[in-house]
N, C-alpha and C positions, 0 to 999 in steps of 0.2 A: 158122676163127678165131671163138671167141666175142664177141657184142659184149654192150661193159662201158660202164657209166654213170660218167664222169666229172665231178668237180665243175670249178669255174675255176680252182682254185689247183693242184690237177691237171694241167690243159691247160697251163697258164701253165707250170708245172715242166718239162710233155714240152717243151712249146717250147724254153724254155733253156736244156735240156744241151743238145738238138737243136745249136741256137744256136753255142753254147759250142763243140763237137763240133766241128763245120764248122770254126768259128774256127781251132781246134785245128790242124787238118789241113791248112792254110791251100787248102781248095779254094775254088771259087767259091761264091760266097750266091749262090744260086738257087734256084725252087721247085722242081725238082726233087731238085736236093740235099736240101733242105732235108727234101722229104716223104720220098724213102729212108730218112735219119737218123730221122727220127721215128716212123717204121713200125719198124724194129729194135730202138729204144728200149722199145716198148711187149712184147718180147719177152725183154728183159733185163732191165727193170724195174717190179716193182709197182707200183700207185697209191700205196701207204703212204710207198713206199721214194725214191720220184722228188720226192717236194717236200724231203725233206733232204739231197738232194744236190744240186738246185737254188739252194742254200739256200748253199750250199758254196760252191758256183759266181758267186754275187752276194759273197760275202763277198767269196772271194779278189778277184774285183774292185775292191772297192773299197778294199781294201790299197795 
């Protein structure tokens, strides 16, 4: 795997669908869950692509 330089609003994004993810699937919040979900993430989605659906994911929130 190549390593890629992310910024924070990057990290902050993988976190939250991460986040979101888990939620989703109603498993446990744990750091393991947690770091699975976010190692897969970085392989389905680009840096570009991961803060607007982050993005998504805060909105529907707060609906």
């Amino acid at each position: 795997m190549v390593k890629e330089l992310y910024n924070w609003e990057q990290l902050r994004a993988y976190g939250i669908v991460a986040l979101n993810n888990i939620l989703e699937s109603n498993e446990k919040i744990n750091l393991e869950n947690f770091i699975r979900e976010l190692d897969t993430l970085q392989s389905l989605y680009g840096k570009e692509g991961i803060t607007g659906l982050a993005k998504r994911h805060l909105n529907n929130i707060k609906k």
